[in-house]
C-alpha positions as CSV (number, residue, x, y, z in Angstrom):
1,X,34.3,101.7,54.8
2,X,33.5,103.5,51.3
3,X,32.4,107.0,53.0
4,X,35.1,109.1,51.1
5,X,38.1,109.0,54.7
6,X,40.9,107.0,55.2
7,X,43.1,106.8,58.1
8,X,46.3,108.9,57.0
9,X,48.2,108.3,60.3
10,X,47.6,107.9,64.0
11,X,49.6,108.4,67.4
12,X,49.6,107.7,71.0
13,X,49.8,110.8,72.7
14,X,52.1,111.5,76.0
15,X,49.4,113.8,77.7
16,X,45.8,114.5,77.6
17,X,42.5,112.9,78.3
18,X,43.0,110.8,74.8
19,X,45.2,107.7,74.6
20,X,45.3,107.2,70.6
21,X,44.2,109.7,67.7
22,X,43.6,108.6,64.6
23,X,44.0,111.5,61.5
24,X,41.2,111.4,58.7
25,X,41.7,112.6,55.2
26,X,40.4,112.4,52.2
27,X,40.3,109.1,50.1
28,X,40.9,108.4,46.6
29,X,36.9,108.2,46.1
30,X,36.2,111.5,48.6
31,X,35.2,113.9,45.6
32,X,32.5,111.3,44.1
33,X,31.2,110.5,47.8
34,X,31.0,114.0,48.8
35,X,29.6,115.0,45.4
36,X,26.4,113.1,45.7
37,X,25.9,114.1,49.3
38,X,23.1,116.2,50.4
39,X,26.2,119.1,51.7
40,X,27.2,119.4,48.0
41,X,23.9,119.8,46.9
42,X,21.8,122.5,49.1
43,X,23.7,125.5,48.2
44,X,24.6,126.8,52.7
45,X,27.6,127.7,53.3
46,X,30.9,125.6,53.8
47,X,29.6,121.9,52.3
48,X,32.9,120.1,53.2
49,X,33.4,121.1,57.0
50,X,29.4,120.5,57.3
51,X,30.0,116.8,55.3
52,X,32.8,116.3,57.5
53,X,31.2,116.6,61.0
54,X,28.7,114.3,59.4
55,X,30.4,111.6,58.3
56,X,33.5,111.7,61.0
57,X,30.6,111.6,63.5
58,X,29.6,108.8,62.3
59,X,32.8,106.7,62.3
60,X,33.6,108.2,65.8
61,X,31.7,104.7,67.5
62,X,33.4,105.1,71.1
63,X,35.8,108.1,69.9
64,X,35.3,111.6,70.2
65,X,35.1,113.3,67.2
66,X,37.5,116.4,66.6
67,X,38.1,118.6,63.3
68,X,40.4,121.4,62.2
69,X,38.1,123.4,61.9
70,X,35.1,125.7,64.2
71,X,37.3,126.8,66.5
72,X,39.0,128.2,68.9
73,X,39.5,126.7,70.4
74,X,41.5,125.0,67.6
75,X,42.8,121.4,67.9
76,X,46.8,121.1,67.2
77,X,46.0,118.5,63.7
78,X,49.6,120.3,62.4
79,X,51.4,119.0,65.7
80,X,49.5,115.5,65.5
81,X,50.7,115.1,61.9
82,X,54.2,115.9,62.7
83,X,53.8,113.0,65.1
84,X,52.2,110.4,63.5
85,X,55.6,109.3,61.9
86,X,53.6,110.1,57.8
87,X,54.4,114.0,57.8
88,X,57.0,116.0,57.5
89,X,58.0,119.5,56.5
90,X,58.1,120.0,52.8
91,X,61.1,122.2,51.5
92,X,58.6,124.6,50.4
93,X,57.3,124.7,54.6
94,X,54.3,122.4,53.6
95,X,53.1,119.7,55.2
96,X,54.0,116.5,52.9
97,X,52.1,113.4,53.6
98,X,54.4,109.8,52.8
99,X,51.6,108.8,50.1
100,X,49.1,111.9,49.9
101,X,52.5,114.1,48.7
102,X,51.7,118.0,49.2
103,X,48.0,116.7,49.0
104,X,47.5,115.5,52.2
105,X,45.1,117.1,54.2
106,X,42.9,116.1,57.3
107,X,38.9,116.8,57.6
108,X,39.0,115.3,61.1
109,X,40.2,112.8,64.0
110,X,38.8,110.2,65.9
111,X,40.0,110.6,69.8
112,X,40.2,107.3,72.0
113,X,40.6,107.3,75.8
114,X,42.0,103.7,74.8
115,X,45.3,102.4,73.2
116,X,44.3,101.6,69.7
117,X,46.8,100.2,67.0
118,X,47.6,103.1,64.8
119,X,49.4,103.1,61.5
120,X,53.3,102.3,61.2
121,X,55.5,105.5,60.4
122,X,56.7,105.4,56.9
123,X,59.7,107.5,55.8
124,X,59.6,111.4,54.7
125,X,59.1,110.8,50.7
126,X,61.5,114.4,50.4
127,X,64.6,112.8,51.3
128,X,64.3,110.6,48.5
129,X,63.2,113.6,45.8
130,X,66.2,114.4,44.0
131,X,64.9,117.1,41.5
132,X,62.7,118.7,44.3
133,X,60.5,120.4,41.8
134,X,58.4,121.8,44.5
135,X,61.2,124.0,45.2
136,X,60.5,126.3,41.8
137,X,57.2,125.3,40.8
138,X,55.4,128.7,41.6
139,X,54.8,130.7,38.8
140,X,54.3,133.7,41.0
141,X,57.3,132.9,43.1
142,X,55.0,133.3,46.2
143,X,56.1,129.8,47.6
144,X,59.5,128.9,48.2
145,X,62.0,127.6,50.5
146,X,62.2,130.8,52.3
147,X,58.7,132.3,52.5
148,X,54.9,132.2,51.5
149,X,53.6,135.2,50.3
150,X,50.1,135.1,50.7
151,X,49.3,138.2,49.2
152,X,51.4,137.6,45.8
153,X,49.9,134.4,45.9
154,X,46.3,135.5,45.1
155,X,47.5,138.7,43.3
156,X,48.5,136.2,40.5
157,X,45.4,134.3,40.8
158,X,43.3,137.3,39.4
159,X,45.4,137.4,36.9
160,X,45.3,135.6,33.6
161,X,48.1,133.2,34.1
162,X,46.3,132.1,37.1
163,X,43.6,130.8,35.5
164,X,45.5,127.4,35.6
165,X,46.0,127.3,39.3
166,X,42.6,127.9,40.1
167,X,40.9,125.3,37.6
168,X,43.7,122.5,38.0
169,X,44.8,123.2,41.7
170,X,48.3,124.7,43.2
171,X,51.1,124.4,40.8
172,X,53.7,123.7,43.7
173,X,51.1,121.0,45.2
174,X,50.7,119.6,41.7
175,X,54.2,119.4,41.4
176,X,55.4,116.9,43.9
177,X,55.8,113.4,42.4
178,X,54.2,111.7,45.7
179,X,50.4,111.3,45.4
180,X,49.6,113.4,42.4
181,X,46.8,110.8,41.1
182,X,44.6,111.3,44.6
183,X,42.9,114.5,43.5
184,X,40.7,115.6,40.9
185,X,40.9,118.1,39.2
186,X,37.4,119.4,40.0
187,X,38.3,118.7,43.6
188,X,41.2,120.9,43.5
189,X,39.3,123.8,41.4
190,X,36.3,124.1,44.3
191,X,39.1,124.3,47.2
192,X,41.2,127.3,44.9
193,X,37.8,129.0,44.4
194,X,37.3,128.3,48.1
195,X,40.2,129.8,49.2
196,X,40.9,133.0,46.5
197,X,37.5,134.2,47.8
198,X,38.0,134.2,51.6
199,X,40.6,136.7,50.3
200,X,38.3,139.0,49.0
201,X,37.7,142.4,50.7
């Protein structure tokens, strides 16, 4: 199914109404798909979430359809990805996907009350990273093995040596070796842009 998702990891849950989840995310062709659609296109606010109820709704055919997003109440998608046997905690406290790298990210999940075969567990890719460049990749030394400082973060991104973060994406994210060719460039400008504004007063 070309509709910009793929299934980045699944698990069977020990308690709850739901038997198997299954964890969207974005696919190699998400920025073209979502691009052309009608969310991109009509100027409202917050395209992607609104594209993402759309399109996870309409893959959920006997699954409830949940997202990270609208709450609260909020659905535990960190927790779920810890679980699913493809995440792990970065040494920079980010969640690293197995193939996505520091990309990896989730616009929704589709809930069965039945057992479904989910994807096999593949190893953590940071146990293998010798160099760890994530670890010093920051230019603003806001994300590190010890902390994230959100507000140091975006006090660098209005400044002028920030211009490269915000057109080309998060320098740390850029830096892992692990799924740098999944996201474009233009992709990762819109979600900077999205995300330096909600910090504006």
């Amino acid at each position: 199914m070309n509709d910009g998702l793929t299934v980045l990891g699944g698990l069977h849950p020990d308690s709850g109404p739901y038997r198997t989840i299954l964890l969207l995310g974005p696919s190699e062709h998400f920025w073209r798909v979502f691009q052309a659609s009608p969310e991109a296109q009509d100027g409202r606010p917050d395209p992607i979430d609104r594209w993402s109820k759309r399109v996870v709704g309409a893959r959920a055919q006997g699954a409830t359809a949940l997202f990270p997003f609208g709450g609260p109440p909020y659905q535990p998608f960190m927790d779920w990805a810890l679980q699913s046997g493809r995440c792990y905690a970065s040494p920079v406290q980010l969640l690293v996907h197995a193939q996505a790298g520091l990309f990896g990210s989730f616009r929704g999940a589709l809930a069965y009350r039945d057992h479904r075969d989910i994807p096999p567990a593949l190893p953590n890719p940071c146990d293998n990273c010798a160099e760890k460049p994530c670890l010093t990749a920051c230019p603003a030394d806001a994300l590190n093995n010890s902390h994230y400082d959100v507000a140091a973060c975006h006090v660098f991104l209005d400044s002028e040596d920030g211009g490269n973060c915000m057109a080309r994406g998060c320098a740390v994210r850029r830096s892992c070796p692990v799924g740098d060719h999944l996201r474009a460039e233009a992709q990762s400008a819109f979600h900077m842009s999205y995300f330096h504004r909600k910090a504006a007063p």
